[in-house]
C-alpha positions in Angstrom: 0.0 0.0 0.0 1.5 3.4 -1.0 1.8 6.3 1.3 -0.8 8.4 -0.9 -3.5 5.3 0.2 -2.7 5.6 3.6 -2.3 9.2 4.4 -5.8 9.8 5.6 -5.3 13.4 6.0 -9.0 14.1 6.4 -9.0 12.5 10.1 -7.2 14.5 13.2 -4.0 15.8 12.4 -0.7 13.6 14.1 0.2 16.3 16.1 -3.3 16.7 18.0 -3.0 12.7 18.6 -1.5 11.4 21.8 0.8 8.6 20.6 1.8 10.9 17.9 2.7 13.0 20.7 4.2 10.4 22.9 6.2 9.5 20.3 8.0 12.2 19.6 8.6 12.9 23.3 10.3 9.4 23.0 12.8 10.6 20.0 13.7 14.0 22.1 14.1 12.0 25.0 16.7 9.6 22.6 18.2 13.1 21.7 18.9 14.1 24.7 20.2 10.7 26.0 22.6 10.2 23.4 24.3 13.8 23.5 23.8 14.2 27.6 27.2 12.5 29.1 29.4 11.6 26.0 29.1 15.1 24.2 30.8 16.9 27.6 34.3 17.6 27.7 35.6 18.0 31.2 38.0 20.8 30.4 35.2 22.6 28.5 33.2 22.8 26.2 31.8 19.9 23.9 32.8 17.2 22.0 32.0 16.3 18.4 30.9 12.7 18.3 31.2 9.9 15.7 28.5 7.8 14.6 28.4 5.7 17.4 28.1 8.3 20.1 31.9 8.5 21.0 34.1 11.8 21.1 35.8 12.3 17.4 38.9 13.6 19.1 40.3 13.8 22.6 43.2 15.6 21.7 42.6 19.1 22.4 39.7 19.5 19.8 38.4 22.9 18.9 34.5 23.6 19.6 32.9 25.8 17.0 30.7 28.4 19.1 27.7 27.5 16.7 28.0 24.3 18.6 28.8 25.8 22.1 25.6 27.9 21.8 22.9 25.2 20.2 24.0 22.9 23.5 23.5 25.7 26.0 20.0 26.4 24.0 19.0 22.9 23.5 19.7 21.8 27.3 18.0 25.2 28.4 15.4 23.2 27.1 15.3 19.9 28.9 16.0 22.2 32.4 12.9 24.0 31.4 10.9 20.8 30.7 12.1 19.4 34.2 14.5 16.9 32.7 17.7 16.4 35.7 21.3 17.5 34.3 19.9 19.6 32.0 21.0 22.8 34.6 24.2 21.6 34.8 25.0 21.5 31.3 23.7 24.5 30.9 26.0 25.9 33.3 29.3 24.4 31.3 28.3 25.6 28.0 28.1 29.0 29.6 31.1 29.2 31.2 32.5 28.2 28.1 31.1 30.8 25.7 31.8 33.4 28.8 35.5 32.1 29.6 36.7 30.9 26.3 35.1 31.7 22.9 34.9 35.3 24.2 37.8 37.7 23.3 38.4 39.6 26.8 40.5 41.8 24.8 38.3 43.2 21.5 35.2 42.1 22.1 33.2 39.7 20.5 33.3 36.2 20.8 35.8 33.7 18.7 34.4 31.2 15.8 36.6 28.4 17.2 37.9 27.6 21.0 39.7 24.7 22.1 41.2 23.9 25.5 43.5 26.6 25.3 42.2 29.4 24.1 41.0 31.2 20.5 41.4 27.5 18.3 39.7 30.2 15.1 39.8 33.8 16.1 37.8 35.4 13.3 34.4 36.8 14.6 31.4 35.4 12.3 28.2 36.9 12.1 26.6 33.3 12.2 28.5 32.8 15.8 26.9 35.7 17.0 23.7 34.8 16.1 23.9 32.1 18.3 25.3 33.1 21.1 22.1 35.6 21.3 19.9 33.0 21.3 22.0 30.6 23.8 21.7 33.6 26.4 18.0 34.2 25.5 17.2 30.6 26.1 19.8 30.7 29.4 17.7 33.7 30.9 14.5 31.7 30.5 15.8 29.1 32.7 17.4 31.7 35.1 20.9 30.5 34.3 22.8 33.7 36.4 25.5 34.6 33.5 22.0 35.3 30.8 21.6 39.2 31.5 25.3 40.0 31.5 26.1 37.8 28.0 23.0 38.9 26.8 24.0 42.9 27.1 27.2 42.2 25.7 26.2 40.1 22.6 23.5 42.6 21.9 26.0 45.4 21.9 28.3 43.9 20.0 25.4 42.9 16.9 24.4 46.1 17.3 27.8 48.4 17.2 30.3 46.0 14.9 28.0 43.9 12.9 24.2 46.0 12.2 24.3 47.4 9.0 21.2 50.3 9.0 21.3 51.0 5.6 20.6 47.6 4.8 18.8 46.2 7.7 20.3 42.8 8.1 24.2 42.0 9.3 27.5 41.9 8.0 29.0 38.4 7.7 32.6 38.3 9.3 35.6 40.0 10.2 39.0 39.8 11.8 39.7 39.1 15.8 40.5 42.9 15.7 37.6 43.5 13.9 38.8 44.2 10.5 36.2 43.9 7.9 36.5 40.8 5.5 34.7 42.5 2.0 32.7 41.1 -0.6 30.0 38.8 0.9 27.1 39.1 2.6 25.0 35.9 3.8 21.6 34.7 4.3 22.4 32.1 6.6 23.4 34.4 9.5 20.8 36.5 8.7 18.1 33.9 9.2 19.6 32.6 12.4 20.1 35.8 13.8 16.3 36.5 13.2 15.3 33.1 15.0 17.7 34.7 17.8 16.4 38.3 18.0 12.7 36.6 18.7 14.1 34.5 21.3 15.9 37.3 23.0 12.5 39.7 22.2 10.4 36.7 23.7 12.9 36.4 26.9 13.6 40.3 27.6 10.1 41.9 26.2 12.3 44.5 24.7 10.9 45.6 20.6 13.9 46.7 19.4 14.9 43.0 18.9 11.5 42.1 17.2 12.1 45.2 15.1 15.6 43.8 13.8 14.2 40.6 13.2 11.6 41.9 10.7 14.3 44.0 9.0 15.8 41.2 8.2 13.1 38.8 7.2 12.0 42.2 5.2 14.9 42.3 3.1 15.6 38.2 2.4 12.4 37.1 2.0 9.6 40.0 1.2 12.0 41.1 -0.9 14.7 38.9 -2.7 13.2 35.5 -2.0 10.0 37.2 -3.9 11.8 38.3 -6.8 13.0 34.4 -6.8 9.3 33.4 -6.7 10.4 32.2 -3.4 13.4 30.8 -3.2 15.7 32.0 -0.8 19.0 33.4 -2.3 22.2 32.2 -0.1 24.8 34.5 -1.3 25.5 37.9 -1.8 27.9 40.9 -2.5 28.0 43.7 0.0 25.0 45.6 -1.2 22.8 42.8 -1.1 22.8 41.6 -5.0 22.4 37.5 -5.6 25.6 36.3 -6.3 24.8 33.4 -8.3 27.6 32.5 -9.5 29.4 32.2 -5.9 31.6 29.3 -4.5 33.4 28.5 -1.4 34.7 25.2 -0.7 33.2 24.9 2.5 29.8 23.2 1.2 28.5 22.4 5.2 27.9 26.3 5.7 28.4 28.1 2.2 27.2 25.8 -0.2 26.6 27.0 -4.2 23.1 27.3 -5.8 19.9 27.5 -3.1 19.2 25.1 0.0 15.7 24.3 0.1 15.9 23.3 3.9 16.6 27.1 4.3 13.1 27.9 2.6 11.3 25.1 5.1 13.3 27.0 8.1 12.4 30.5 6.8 8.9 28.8 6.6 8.2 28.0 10.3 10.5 31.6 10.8 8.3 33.9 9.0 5.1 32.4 10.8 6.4 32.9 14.5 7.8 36.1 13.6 4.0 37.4 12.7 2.7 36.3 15.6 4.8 37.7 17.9 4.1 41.0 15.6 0.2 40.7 15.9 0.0 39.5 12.7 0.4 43.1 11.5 2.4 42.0 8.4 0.2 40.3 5.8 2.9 39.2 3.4 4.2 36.6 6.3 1.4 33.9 6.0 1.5 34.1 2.0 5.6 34.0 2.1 5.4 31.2 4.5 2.6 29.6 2.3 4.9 30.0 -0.9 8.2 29.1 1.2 7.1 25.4 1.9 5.4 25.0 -1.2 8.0 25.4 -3.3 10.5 23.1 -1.3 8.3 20.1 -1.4 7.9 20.8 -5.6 11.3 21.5 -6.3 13.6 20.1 -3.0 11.7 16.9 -2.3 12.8 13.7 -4.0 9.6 12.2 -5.1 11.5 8.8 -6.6 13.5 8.4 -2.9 11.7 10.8 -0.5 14.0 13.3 1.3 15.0 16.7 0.4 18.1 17.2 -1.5 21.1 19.5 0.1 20.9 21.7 -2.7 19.8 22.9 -6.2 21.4 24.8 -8.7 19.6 27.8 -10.4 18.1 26.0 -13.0 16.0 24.3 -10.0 17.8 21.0 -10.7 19.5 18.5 -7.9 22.7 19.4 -7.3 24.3 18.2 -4.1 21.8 15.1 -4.1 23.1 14.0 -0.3 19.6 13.7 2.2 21.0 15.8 5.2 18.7 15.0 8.5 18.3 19.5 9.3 16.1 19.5 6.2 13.5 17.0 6.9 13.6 18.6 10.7 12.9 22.4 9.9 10.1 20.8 7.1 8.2 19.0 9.8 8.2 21.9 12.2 7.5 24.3 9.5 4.3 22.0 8.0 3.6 22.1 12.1 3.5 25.8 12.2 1.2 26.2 8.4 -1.4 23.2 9.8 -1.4 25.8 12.8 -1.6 29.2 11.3 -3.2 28.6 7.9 -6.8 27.4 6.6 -7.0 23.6 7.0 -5.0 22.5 4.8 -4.6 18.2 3.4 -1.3 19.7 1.6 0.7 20.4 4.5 -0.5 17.5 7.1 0.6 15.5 4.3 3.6 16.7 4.1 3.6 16.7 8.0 3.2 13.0 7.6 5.6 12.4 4.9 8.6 14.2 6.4 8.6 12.1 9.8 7.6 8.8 7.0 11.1 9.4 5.8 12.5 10.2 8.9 11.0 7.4 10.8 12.6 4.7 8.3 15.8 6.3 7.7 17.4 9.0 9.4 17.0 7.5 13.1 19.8 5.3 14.1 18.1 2.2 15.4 21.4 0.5 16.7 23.6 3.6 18.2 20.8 5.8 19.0 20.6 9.6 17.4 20.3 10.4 14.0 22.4 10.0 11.0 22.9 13.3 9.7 23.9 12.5 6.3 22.5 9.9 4.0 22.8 9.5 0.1 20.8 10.2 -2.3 19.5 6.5 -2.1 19.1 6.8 2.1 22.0 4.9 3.1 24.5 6.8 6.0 27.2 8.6 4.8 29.5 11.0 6.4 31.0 13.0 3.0 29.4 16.1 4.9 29.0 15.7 8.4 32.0 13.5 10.3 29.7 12.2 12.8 26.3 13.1 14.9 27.6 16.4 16.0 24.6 18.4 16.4 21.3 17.9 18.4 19.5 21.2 17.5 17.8 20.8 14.5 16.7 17.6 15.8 15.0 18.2 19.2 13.9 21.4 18.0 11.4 19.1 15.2 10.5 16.7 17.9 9.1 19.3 20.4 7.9 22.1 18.7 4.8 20.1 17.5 3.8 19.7 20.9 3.8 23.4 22.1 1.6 25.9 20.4 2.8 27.5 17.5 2.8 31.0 19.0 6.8 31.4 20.0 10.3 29.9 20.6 10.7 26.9 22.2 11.7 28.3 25.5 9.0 30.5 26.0 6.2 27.9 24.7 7.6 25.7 27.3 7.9 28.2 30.3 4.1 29.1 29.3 2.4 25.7 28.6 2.5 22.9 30.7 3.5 19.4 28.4 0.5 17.7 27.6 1.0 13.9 25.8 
Protein backbone atom coordinates (compact mmCIF):
# COMPACT_ATOMS: atom_id res chain seq x y z
CA UNK A 1 0.00 0.00 0.00
CA UNK A 2 1.52 3.40 -0.98
CA UNK A 3 1.81 6.31 1.32
CA UNK A 4 -0.77 8.38 -0.92
CA UNK A 5 -3.48 5.30 0.25
CA UNK A 6 -2.72 5.62 3.64
CA UNK A 7 -2.32 9.23 4.42
CA UNK A 8 -5.83 9.76 5.61
CA UNK A 9 -5.34 13.42 5.99
CA UNK A 10 -8.98 14.07 6.35
CA UNK A 11 -9.00 12.50 10.06
CA UNK A 12 -7.19 14.51 13.21
CA UNK A 13 -4.03 15.83 12.43
CA UNK A 14 -0.65 13.60 14.10
CA UNK A 15 0.19 16.32 16.11
CA UNK A 16 -3.28 16.67 17.97
CA UNK A 17 -3.04 12.68 18.61
CA UNK A 18 -1.46 11.38 21.82
CA UNK A 19 0.81 8.58 20.63
CA UNK A 20 1.82 10.87 17.93
CA UNK A 21 2.73 13.02 20.71
CA UNK A 22 4.22 10.37 22.91
CA UNK A 23 6.16 9.47 20.28
CA UNK A 24 7.95 12.17 19.57
CA UNK A 25 8.57 12.88 23.34
CA UNK A 26 10.30 9.43 23.02
CA UNK A 27 12.78 10.63 19.98
CA UNK A 28 13.65 14.02 22.11
CA UNK A 29 14.05 12.03 24.97
CA UNK A 30 16.66 9.61 22.60
CA UNK A 31 18.17 13.11 21.67
CA UNK A 32 18.94 14.08 24.74
CA UNK A 33 20.25 10.73 26.05
CA UNK A 34 22.63 10.25 23.42
CA UNK A 35 24.34 13.77 23.55
CA UNK A 36 23.81 14.21 27.57
CA UNK A 37 27.24 12.52 29.09
CA UNK A 38 29.44 11.62 25.96
CA UNK A 39 29.08 15.15 24.17
CA UNK A 40 30.79 16.95 27.57
CA UNK A 41 34.28 17.58 27.72
CA UNK A 42 35.57 18.01 31.20
CA UNK A 43 37.96 20.80 30.36
CA UNK A 44 35.21 22.56 28.45
CA UNK A 45 33.17 22.80 26.20
CA UNK A 46 31.81 19.87 23.88
CA UNK A 47 32.77 17.22 22.01
CA UNK A 48 31.99 16.34 18.38
CA UNK A 49 30.87 12.70 18.27
CA UNK A 50 31.24 9.92 15.71
CA UNK A 51 28.55 7.82 14.64
CA UNK A 52 28.45 5.69 17.36
CA UNK A 53 28.14 8.34 20.14
CA UNK A 54 31.89 8.51 20.95
CA UNK A 55 34.11 11.84 21.09
CA UNK A 56 35.79 12.29 17.40
CA UNK A 57 38.86 13.64 19.06
CA UNK A 58 40.32 13.77 22.59
CA UNK A 59 43.16 15.65 21.69
CA UNK A 60 42.55 19.15 22.44
CA UNK A 61 39.68 19.45 19.82
CA UNK A 62 38.38 22.89 18.87
CA UNK A 63 34.52 23.56 19.60
CA UNK A 64 32.93 25.80 16.99
CA UNK A 65 30.71 28.40 19.11
CA UNK A 66 27.73 27.48 16.74
CA UNK A 67 28.01 24.34 18.61
CA UNK A 68 28.80 25.78 22.09
CA UNK A 69 25.59 27.89 21.83
CA UNK A 70 22.87 25.25 20.22
CA UNK A 71 24.01 22.86 23.51
CA UNK A 72 23.53 25.69 26.04
CA UNK A 73 19.99 26.37 24.01
CA UNK A 74 18.99 22.86 23.50
CA UNK A 75 19.70 21.76 27.25
CA UNK A 76 18.04 25.17 28.36
CA UNK A 77 15.36 23.21 27.05
CA UNK A 78 15.31 19.87 28.91
CA UNK A 79 15.99 22.18 32.40
CA UNK A 80 12.88 24.02 31.37
CA UNK A 81 10.91 20.82 30.69
CA UNK A 82 12.08 19.44 34.25
CA UNK A 83 14.53 16.90 32.70
CA UNK A 84 17.71 16.43 35.71
CA UNK A 85 21.33 17.54 34.29
CA UNK A 86 19.87 19.56 32.04
CA UNK A 87 20.98 22.82 34.65
CA UNK A 88 24.15 21.57 34.83
CA UNK A 89 25.01 21.51 31.29
CA UNK A 90 23.74 24.47 30.94
CA UNK A 91 25.97 25.92 33.32
CA UNK A 92 29.25 24.40 31.34
CA UNK A 93 28.32 25.63 28.03
CA UNK A 94 28.15 29.03 29.57
CA UNK A 95 31.13 29.23 31.15
CA UNK A 96 32.49 28.19 28.10
CA UNK A 97 31.13 30.83 25.73
CA UNK A 98 31.83 33.35 28.80
CA UNK A 99 35.48 32.05 29.63
CA UNK A 100 36.74 30.92 26.34
CA UNK A 101 35.05 31.65 22.94
CA UNK A 102 34.89 35.33 24.22
CA UNK A 103 37.80 37.71 23.26
CA UNK A 104 38.37 39.59 26.80
CA UNK A 105 40.54 41.82 24.76
CA UNK A 106 38.27 43.21 21.50
CA UNK A 107 35.24 42.08 22.12
CA UNK A 108 33.15 39.74 20.48
CA UNK A 109 33.26 36.22 20.83
CA UNK A 110 35.77 33.68 18.74
CA UNK A 111 34.41 31.19 15.80
CA UNK A 112 36.59 28.43 17.19
CA UNK A 113 37.92 27.58 20.98
CA UNK A 114 39.71 24.67 22.12
CA UNK A 115 41.16 23.89 25.50
CA UNK A 116 43.49 26.59 25.32
CA UNK A 117 42.23 29.37 24.08
CA UNK A 118 41.04 31.20 20.52
CA UNK A 119 41.36 27.48 18.30
CA UNK A 120 39.75 30.20 15.15
CA UNK A 121 39.84 33.79 16.09
CA UNK A 122 37.82 35.36 13.25
CA UNK A 123 34.36 36.85 14.57
CA UNK A 124 31.39 35.38 12.34
CA UNK A 125 28.21 36.91 12.08
CA UNK A 126 26.58 33.27 12.23
CA UNK A 127 28.51 32.82 15.75
CA UNK A 128 26.90 35.73 16.99
CA UNK A 129 23.69 34.77 16.14
CA UNK A 130 23.89 32.07 18.33
CA UNK A 131 25.33 33.10 21.14
CA UNK A 132 22.14 35.57 21.34
CA UNK A 133 19.94 32.96 21.29
CA UNK A 134 22.03 30.62 23.80
CA UNK A 135 21.71 33.56 26.38
CA UNK A 136 17.96 34.23 25.53
CA UNK A 137 17.21 30.64 26.08
CA UNK A 138 19.78 30.71 29.37
CA UNK A 139 17.71 33.66 30.87
CA UNK A 140 14.54 31.71 30.52
CA UNK A 141 15.77 29.14 32.67
CA UNK A 142 17.36 31.66 35.11
CA UNK A 143 20.95 30.54 34.25
CA UNK A 144 22.78 33.75 36.42
CA UNK A 145 25.45 34.63 33.46
CA UNK A 146 22.01 35.26 30.82
CA UNK A 147 21.58 39.23 31.51
CA UNK A 148 25.30 39.96 31.50
CA UNK A 149 26.15 37.80 28.03
CA UNK A 150 23.01 38.86 26.83
CA UNK A 151 24.04 42.87 27.11
CA UNK A 152 27.24 42.16 25.67
CA UNK A 153 26.18 40.08 22.60
CA UNK A 154 23.53 42.57 21.87
CA UNK A 155 26.01 45.42 21.87
CA UNK A 156 28.34 43.88 20.03
CA UNK A 157 25.38 42.88 16.93
CA UNK A 158 24.40 46.15 17.29
CA UNK A 159 27.84 48.43 17.23
CA UNK A 160 30.34 46.05 14.89
CA UNK A 161 28.00 43.87 12.90
CA UNK A 162 24.17 45.96 12.17
CA UNK A 163 24.33 47.44 8.97
CA UNK A 164 21.18 50.33 8.97
CA UNK A 165 21.28 50.97 5.57
CA UNK A 166 20.59 47.62 4.83
CA UNK A 167 18.85 46.23 7.75
CA UNK A 168 20.30 42.78 8.11
CA UNK A 169 24.18 41.96 9.26
CA UNK A 170 27.55 41.86 8.01
CA UNK A 171 28.96 38.38 7.73
CA UNK A 172 32.64 38.33 9.33
CA UNK A 173 35.63 39.99 10.18
CA UNK A 174 38.98 39.81 11.82
CA UNK A 175 39.66 39.10 15.83
CA UNK A 176 40.47 42.95 15.65
CA UNK A 177 37.65 43.45 13.85
CA UNK A 178 38.76 44.19 10.49
CA UNK A 179 36.16 43.89 7.95
CA UNK A 180 36.48 40.84 5.50
CA UNK A 181 34.66 42.46 2.03
CA UNK A 182 32.74 41.14 -0.65
CA UNK A 183 30.03 38.82 0.93
CA UNK A 184 27.08 39.10 2.55
CA UNK A 185 25.01 35.89 3.76
CA UNK A 186 21.60 34.72 4.34
CA UNK A 187 22.39 32.12 6.56
CA UNK A 188 23.44 34.35 9.50
CA UNK A 189 20.80 36.53 8.72
CA UNK A 190 18.12 33.87 9.19
CA UNK A 191 19.64 32.60 12.43
CA UNK A 192 20.08 35.82 13.77
CA UNK A 193 16.29 36.50 13.15
CA UNK A 194 15.34 33.14 15.00
CA UNK A 195 17.70 34.74 17.83
CA UNK A 196 16.35 38.30 18.04
CA UNK A 197 12.73 36.60 18.67
CA UNK A 198 14.08 34.47 21.25
CA UNK A 199 15.88 37.32 22.98
CA UNK A 200 12.55 39.70 22.17
CA UNK A 201 10.40 36.71 23.72
CA UNK A 202 12.94 36.38 26.90
CA UNK A 203 13.56 40.27 27.63
CA UNK A 204 10.14 41.87 26.17
CA UNK A 205 12.33 44.49 24.65
CA UNK A 206 10.90 45.64 20.61
CA UNK A 207 13.90 46.68 19.44
CA UNK A 208 14.91 42.96 18.89
CA UNK A 209 11.53 42.10 17.20
CA UNK A 210 12.11 45.20 15.08
CA UNK A 211 15.56 43.81 13.82
CA UNK A 212 14.24 40.57 13.16
CA UNK A 213 11.56 41.91 10.69
CA UNK A 214 14.31 44.02 8.95
CA UNK A 215 15.79 41.18 8.20
CA UNK A 216 13.09 38.81 7.20
CA UNK A 217 11.95 42.16 5.24
CA UNK A 218 14.86 42.27 3.08
CA UNK A 219 15.56 38.17 2.42
CA UNK A 220 12.36 37.07 1.99
CA UNK A 221 9.63 39.97 1.16
CA UNK A 222 11.99 41.07 -0.92
CA UNK A 223 14.70 38.86 -2.66
CA UNK A 224 13.17 35.49 -2.02
CA UNK A 225 9.99 37.19 -3.91
CA UNK A 226 11.78 38.33 -6.77
CA UNK A 227 13.02 34.44 -6.80
CA UNK A 228 9.32 33.45 -6.67
CA UNK A 229 10.36 32.24 -3.37
CA UNK A 230 13.40 30.82 -3.22
CA UNK A 231 15.65 32.00 -0.84
CA UNK A 232 19.00 33.40 -2.35
CA UNK A 233 22.22 32.18 -0.14
CA UNK A 234 24.77 34.46 -1.29
CA UNK A 235 25.50 37.88 -1.84
CA UNK A 236 27.85 40.92 -2.48
CA UNK A 237 28.03 43.70 0.01
CA UNK A 238 24.97 45.63 -1.21
CA UNK A 239 22.77 42.84 -1.15
CA UNK A 240 22.77 41.59 -5.01
CA UNK A 241 22.38 37.53 -5.63
CA UNK A 242 25.64 36.34 -6.30
CA UNK A 243 24.75 33.39 -8.35
CA UNK A 244 27.64 32.48 -9.49
CA UNK A 245 29.38 32.21 -5.85
CA UNK A 246 31.64 29.33 -4.48
CA UNK A 247 33.42 28.46 -1.41
CA UNK A 248 34.72 25.22 -0.66
CA UNK A 249 33.17 24.88 2.50
CA UNK A 250 29.75 23.15 1.21
CA UNK A 251 28.50 22.44 5.21
CA UNK A 252 27.89 26.34 5.70
CA UNK A 253 28.36 28.15 2.18
CA UNK A 254 27.18 25.82 -0.18
CA UNK A 255 26.59 27.01 -4.16
CA UNK A 256 23.13 27.31 -5.77
CA UNK A 257 19.92 27.49 -3.10
CA UNK A 258 19.23 25.08 -0.03
CA UNK A 259 15.75 24.30 0.12
CA UNK A 260 15.88 23.31 3.92
CA UNK A 261 16.58 27.12 4.31
CA UNK A 262 13.13 27.87 2.58
CA UNK A 263 11.32 25.10 5.07
CA UNK A 264 13.26 26.98 8.11
CA UNK A 265 12.43 30.48 6.76
CA UNK A 266 8.92 28.84 6.60
CA UNK A 267 8.24 28.00 10.26
CA UNK A 268 10.54 31.58 10.76
CA UNK A 269 8.26 33.92 9.01
CA UNK A 270 5.06 32.44 10.82
CA UNK A 271 6.39 32.94 14.47
CA UNK A 272 7.82 36.13 13.57
CA UNK A 273 4.05 37.36 12.71
CA UNK A 274 2.70 36.29 15.56
CA UNK A 275 4.77 37.73 17.92
CA UNK A 276 4.15 41.04 15.63
CA UNK A 277 0.17 40.75 15.93
CA UNK A 278 -0.01 39.55 12.69
CA UNK A 279 0.45 43.11 11.49
CA UNK A 280 2.35 42.04 8.36
CA UNK A 281 0.17 40.26 5.78
CA UNK A 282 2.93 39.25 3.44
CA UNK A 283 4.22 36.56 6.28
CA UNK A 284 1.44 33.91 5.95
CA UNK A 285 1.54 34.14 1.97
CA UNK A 286 5.64 33.97 2.10
CA UNK A 287 5.41 31.20 4.50
CA UNK A 288 2.60 29.56 2.26
CA UNK A 289 4.94 30.03 -0.91
CA UNK A 290 8.16 29.14 1.23
CA UNK A 291 7.08 25.45 1.91
CA UNK A 292 5.41 24.96 -1.21
CA UNK A 293 8.03 25.36 -3.29
CA UNK A 294 10.46 23.15 -1.30
CA UNK A 295 8.31 20.07 -1.43
CA UNK A 296 7.89 20.75 -5.59
CA UNK A 297 11.32 21.54 -6.31
CA UNK A 298 13.58 20.08 -3.03
CA UNK A 299 11.73 16.93 -2.29
CA UNK A 300 12.81 13.75 -4.01
CA UNK A 301 9.57 12.17 -5.12
CA UNK A 302 11.49 8.84 -6.56
CA UNK A 303 13.45 8.37 -2.91
CA UNK A 304 11.74 10.81 -0.50
CA UNK A 305 13.97 13.26 1.31
CA UNK A 306 14.98 16.74 0.44
CA UNK A 307 18.08 17.20 -1.49
CA UNK A 308 21.10 19.47 0.10
CA UNK A 309 20.88 21.73 -2.66
CA UNK A 310 19.83 22.88 -6.25
CA UNK A 311 21.40 24.83 -8.75
CA UNK A 312 19.61 27.82 -10.38
CA UNK A 313 18.07 25.96 -13.02
CA UNK A 314 15.99 24.28 -9.97
CA UNK A 315 17.76 20.96 -10.72
CA UNK A 316 19.48 18.53 -7.92
CA UNK A 317 22.75 19.43 -7.32
CA UNK A 318 24.33 18.25 -4.09
CA UNK A 319 21.78 15.11 -4.08
CA UNK A 320 23.07 13.96 -0.34
CA UNK A 321 19.63 13.72 2.19
CA UNK A 322 20.97 15.82 5.22
CA UNK A 323 18.75 15.01 8.52
CA UNK A 324 18.30 19.50 9.28
CA UNK A 325 16.10 19.52 6.22
CA UNK A 326 13.50 16.97 6.85
CA UNK A 327 13.60 18.57 10.73
CA UNK A 328 12.87 22.43 9.87
CA UNK A 329 10.08 20.79 7.07
CA UNK A 330 8.17 18.98 9.75
CA UNK A 331 8.23 21.90 12.25
CA UNK A 332 7.55 24.27 9.53
CA UNK A 333 4.26 22.03 8.03
CA UNK A 334 3.65 22.06 12.11
CA UNK A 335 3.46 25.80 12.20
CA UNK A 336 1.22 26.17 8.45
CA UNK A 337 -1.43 23.21 9.80
CA UNK A 338 -1.44 25.80 12.81
CA UNK A 339 -1.62 29.22 11.26
CA UNK A 340 -3.19 28.64 7.93
CA UNK A 341 -6.77 27.37 6.63
CA UNK A 342 -7.03 23.59 6.98
CA UNK A 343 -4.95 22.47 4.78
CA UNK A 344 -4.59 18.17 3.43
CA UNK A 345 -1.33 19.74 1.55
CA UNK A 346 0.71 20.45 4.54
CA UNK A 347 -0.54 17.46 7.15
CA UNK A 348 0.61 15.47 4.33
CA UNK A 349 3.60 16.70 4.09
CA UNK A 350 3.61 16.71 8.00
CA UNK A 351 3.15 12.98 7.59
CA UNK A 352 5.63 12.42 4.94
CA UNK A 353 8.64 14.20 6.37
CA UNK A 354 8.63 12.11 9.80
CA UNK A 355 7.61 8.77 7.00
CA UNK A 356 11.10 9.41 5.80
CA UNK A 357 12.52 10.16 8.92
CA UNK A 358 10.98 7.37 10.84
CA UNK A 359 12.56 4.74 8.32
CA UNK A 360 15.79 6.29 7.66
CA UNK A 361 17.45 8.96 9.43
CA UNK A 362 17.01 7.54 13.13
CA UNK A 363 19.79 5.28 14.15
CA UNK A 364 18.13 2.19 15.42
CA UNK A 365 21.43 0.49 16.74
CA UNK A 366 23.58 3.55 18.21
CA UNK A 367 20.76 5.83 19.00
CA UNK A 368 20.62 9.59 17.45
CA UNK A 369 20.30 10.38 14.04
CA UNK A 370 22.36 9.97 10.96
CA UNK A 371 22.90 13.26 9.69
CA UNK A 372 23.93 12.51 6.28
CA UNK A 373 22.48 9.93 3.98
CA UNK A 374 22.81 9.51 0.09
CA UNK A 375 20.77 10.18 -2.28
CA UNK A 376 19.51 6.54 -2.09
CA UNK A 377 19.08 6.83 2.12
CA UNK A 378 22.02 4.91 3.10
CA UNK A 379 24.45 6.81 6.01
CA UNK A 380 27.24 8.56 4.78
CA UNK A 381 29.54 11.04 6.43
CA UNK A 382 31.04 12.97 2.97
CA UNK A 383 29.36 16.09 4.89
CA UNK A 384 29.03 15.72 8.45
CA UNK A 385 32.00 13.55 10.30
CA UNK A 386 29.70 12.18 12.83
CA UNK A 387 26.34 13.06 14.94
CA UNK A 388 27.62 16.43 15.98
CA UNK A 389 24.57 18.38 16.42
CA UNK A 390 21.29 17.91 18.42
CA UNK A 391 19.49 21.20 17.53
CA UNK A 392 17.82 20.78 14.55
CA UNK A 393 16.65 17.59 15.75
CA UNK A 394 15.05 18.20 19.20
CA UNK A 395 13.88 21.39 17.97
CA UNK A 396 11.43 19.06 15.19
CA UNK A 397 10.52 16.70 17.93
CA UNK A 398 9.09 19.25 20.41
CA UNK A 399 7.88 22.09 18.67
CA UNK A 400 4.77 20.14 17.48
CA UNK A 401 3.80 19.72 20.92
CA UNK A 402 3.84 23.44 22.09
CA UNK A 403 1.59 25.90 20.37
CA UNK A 404 2.84 27.49 17.45
CA UNK A 405 2.85 30.97 18.98
CA UNK A 406 6.80 31.42 19.96
CA UNK A 407 10.32 29.88 20.56
CA UNK A 408 10.73 26.91 22.25
CA UNK A 409 11.68 28.29 25.45
CA UNK A 410 8.95 30.48 25.99
CA UNK A 411 6.20 27.88 24.66
CA UNK A 412 7.59 25.72 27.35
CA UNK A 413 7.94 28.20 30.28
CA UNK A 414 4.07 29.11 29.35
CA UNK A 415 2.45 25.67 28.55
CA UNK A 416 2.54 22.95 30.65
CA UNK A 417 3.53 19.35 28.41
CA UNK A 418 0.54 17.68 27.59
CA UNK A 419 0.99 13.87 25.81
Amino acid sequence: MSESQVSGTQDAPWSARPYHRRWLLAQADGLFDFFQGPALNPKGGFYDLSRDGKPLSLDNPACGIHASARMVHCYAIGHLLGRPGSGDIVDHGMRYLWERHRDEKNGGYFWQANDTGAADDTKQGYGHAFVLLAASSAKCAGHPLADAMLADITQVIEEKFWEESHGAIAEEFSADWQPVPGYRGQNSNMHLTESLMAAFEATGERHYLTKAERIADLIINRRAREEAFRVAEHFDENWVVDRNYYHPNEMFRPAGTTPGHWLEWARLILQLWVLGDKQHDWMPEAARGLFSQSMALGWDKDRGGFFYTLDWANAPDKRSKLWWPLCEGAAAAHFLNQHQEKSHFHEESYRKIWNYIANNTLDREHGGWFEELTEDGKPSNSLFPGKGDIYHALQACLIPLFPANGSLTKMIAEHPLDV
